[in-house]
C-alpha positions as CSV (number, residue, x, y, z in Angstrom):
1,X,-66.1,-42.1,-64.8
2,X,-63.9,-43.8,-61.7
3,X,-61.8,-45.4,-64.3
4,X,-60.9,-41.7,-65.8
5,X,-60.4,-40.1,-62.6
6,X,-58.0,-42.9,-62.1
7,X,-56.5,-42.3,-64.9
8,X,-56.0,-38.3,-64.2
9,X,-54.6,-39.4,-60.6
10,X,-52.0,-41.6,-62.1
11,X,-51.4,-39.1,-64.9
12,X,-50.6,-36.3,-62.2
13,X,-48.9,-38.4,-59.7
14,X,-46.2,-39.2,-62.6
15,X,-46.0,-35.6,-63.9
16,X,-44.9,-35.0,-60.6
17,X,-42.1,-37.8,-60.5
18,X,-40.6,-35.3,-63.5
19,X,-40.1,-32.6,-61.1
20,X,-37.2,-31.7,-58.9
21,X,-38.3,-31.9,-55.4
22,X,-38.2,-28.5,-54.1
23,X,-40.8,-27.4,-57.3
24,X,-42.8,-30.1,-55.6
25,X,-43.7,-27.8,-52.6
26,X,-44.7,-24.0,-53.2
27,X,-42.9,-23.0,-50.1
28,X,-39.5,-24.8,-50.1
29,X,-37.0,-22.3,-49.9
30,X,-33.6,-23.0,-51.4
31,X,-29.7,-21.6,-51.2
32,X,-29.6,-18.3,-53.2
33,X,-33.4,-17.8,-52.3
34,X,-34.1,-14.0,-50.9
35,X,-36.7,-13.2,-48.2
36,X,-38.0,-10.1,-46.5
37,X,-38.3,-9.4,-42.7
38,X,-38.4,-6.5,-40.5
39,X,-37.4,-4.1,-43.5
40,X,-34.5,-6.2,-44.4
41,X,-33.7,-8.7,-47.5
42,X,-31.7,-11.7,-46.3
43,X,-30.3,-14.5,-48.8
44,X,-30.7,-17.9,-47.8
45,X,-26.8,-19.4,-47.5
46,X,-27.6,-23.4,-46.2
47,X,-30.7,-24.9,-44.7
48,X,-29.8,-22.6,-41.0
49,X,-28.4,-19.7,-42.2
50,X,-29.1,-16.6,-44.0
51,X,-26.7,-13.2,-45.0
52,X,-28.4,-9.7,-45.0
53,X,-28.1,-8.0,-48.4
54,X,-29.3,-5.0,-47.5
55,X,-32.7,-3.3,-46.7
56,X,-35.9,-3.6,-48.6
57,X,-36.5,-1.3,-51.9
58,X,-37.8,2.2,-51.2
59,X,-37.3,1.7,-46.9
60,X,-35.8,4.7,-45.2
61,X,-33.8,3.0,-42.1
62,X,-32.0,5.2,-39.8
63,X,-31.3,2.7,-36.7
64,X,-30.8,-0.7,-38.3
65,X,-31.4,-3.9,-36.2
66,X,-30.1,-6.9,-37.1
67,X,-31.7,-9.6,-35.5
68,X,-29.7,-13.1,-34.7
69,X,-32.6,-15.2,-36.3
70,X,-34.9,-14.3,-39.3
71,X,-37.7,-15.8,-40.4
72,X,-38.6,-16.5,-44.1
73,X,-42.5,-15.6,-44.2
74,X,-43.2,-18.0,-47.0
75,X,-42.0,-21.0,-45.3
76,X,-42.1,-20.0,-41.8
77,X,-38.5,-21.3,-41.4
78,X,-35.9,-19.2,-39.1
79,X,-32.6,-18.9,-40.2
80,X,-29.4,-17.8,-38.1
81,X,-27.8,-14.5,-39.0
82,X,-24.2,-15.2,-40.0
83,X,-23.2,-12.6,-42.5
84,X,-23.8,-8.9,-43.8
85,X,-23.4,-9.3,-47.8
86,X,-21.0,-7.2,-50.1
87,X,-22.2,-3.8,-50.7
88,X,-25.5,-4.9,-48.6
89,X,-25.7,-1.2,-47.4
90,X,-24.1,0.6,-50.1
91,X,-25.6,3.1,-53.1
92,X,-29.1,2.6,-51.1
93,X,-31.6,5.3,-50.8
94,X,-30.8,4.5,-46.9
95,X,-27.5,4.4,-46.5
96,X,-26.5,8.0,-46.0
97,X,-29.5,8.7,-43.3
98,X,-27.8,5.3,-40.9
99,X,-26.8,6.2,-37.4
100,X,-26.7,3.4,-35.5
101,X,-26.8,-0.3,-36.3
102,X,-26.9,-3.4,-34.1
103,X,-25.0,-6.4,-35.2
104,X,-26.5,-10.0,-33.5
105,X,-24.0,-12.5,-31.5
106,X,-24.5,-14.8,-34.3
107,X,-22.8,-12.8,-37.0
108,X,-19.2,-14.1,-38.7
109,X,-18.3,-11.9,-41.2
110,X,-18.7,-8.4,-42.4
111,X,-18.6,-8.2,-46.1
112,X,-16.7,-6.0,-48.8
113,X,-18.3,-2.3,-48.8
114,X,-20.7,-3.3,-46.5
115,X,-21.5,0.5,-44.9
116,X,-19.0,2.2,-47.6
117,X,-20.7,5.8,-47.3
118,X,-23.3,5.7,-44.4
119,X,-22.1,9.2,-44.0
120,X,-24.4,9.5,-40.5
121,X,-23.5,6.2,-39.1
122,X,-22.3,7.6,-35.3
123,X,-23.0,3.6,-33.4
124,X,-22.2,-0.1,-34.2
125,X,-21.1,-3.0,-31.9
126,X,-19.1,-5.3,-33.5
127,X,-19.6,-8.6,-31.5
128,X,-17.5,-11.3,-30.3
129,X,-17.2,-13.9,-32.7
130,X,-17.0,-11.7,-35.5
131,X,-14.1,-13.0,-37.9
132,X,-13.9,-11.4,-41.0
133,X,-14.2,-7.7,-42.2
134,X,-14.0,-6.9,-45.8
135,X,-12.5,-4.3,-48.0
136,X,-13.8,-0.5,-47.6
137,X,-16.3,-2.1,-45.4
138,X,-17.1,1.2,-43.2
139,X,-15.0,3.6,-45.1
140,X,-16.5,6.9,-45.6
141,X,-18.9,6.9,-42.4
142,X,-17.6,10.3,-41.7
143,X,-19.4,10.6,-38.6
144,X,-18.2,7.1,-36.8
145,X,-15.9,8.1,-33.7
146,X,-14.8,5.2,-32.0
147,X,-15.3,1.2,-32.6
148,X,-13.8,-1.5,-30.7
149,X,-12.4,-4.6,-33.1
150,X,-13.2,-7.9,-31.4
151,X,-10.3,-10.4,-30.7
152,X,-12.2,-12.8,-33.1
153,X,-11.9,-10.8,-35.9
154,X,-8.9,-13.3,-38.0
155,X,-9.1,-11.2,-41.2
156,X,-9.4,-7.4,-41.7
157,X,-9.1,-6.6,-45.6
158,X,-7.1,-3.3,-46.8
159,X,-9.0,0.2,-46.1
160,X,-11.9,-0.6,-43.8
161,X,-11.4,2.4,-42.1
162,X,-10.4,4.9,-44.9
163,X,-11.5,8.3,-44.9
164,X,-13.5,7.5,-41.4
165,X,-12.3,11.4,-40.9
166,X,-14.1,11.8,-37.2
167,X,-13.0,8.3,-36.3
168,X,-11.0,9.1,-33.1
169,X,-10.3,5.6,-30.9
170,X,-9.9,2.4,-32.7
171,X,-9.3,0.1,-29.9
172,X,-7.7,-3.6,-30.3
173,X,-8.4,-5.8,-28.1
174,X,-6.0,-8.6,-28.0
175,X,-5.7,-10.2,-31.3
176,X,-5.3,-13.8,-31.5
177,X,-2.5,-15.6,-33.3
C-alpha cells in the first residue's frame, strides 16, 4: 500500500513536469487573457496592465466609469488601466444609450472606433497623459459638444471627430513637439 501511494506521488509529480507552468496553477492569468469587473471586459496586456474591450454581454451602461486599476476576480491580481481597445464600444447593445464616460489618469491610448456611434455620448474627460487616439475613434457621437485634447496626446489618427455634428469647441491645448 505505501509503496503504491509512492508510486502515484511520483507518477503525478512528473505528469506535472510535462506541463507549461501557468496550466500548473488554475488561477494564473496570462497576456491575451479577458476578465470581468464592474460591467466591463478588460484584456490582460503584461503582468500590470490591462486594455478595456468593451462592456460585458447583454449590460445596458449609460455613464461608463473606467476605473485606473481593475482587478481580475480569478486571481485577485489588479491591473493598471492603460488602454481602451479597438471598437471596445462599438456595434454594442450599449453603445447608442452612453452619455457620459470617465477616462482614469492612467490611460495612454484611445483605440481605433473606440465610441464610433455612441450617438448620446454628451461627457468625456480626456486626461493628461493620454497619447494616442485612433481612427473614427468618437465619430458619430452626435450629441458630444465640446472636448478638450490634452497636450500629451502625440498621435491623433484621420476622422476622430467626423460627423460629431453638435460638436461646438474643440480646444487645443498646447501641443508638444
Amino acid at each position: 500500500m505505501k509503496t503504491r501511494l509512492i508510486s502515484l506521488l511520483l507518477a503525478f509529480s512528473m505528469a506535472l513536469t510535462f506541463l507549461p507552468v501557468g496550466a500548473v496553477s488554475a488561477f494564473a492569468a496570462e497576456t491575451g487573457d479577458t476578465f470581468n469587473f464592474n460591467g466591463l471586459t478588460y484584456e490582460i496586456t503584461s503582468d500590470t496592465t490591462a486594455k478595456v474591450k468593451g462592456p460585458e454581454a447583454n449590460t445596458l451602461l449609460t455613464q461608463v466609469i473606467i476605473p485606473e486599476k481593475a482587478t481580475n476576480s480569478l486571481n485577485g491580481k489588479s491591473y493598471t488601466v492603460t488602454a481602451i481597445a479597438d471598437k471596445a464600444f462599438r456595434n454594442t447593445s450599449s453603445n447608442g444609450e452612453i452619455t457620459s464616460i470617465t477616462l482614469p489618469d492612467s490611460l495612454k491610448e484611445i483605440g481605433d472606433f473606440a465610441f464610433f456611434s455612441c450617438l448620446k455620448l454628451e461627457d468625456i474627460n480626456l486626461p493628461d497623459g493620454l497619447t494616442k487616439i485612433g481612427y473614427q475613434a468618437f465619430q458619430n457621437c452626435y450629441s458630444l459638444t465640446e472636448i478638450t485634447i490634452p497636450s500629451s496626446v502625440t498621435t491623433m489618427s484621420s476622422h476622430v471627430f467626423n460627423r460629431c455634428i453638435g460638436l461646438k469647441k474643440l480646444p487645443l491645448k498646447r501641443i508638444r513637439s
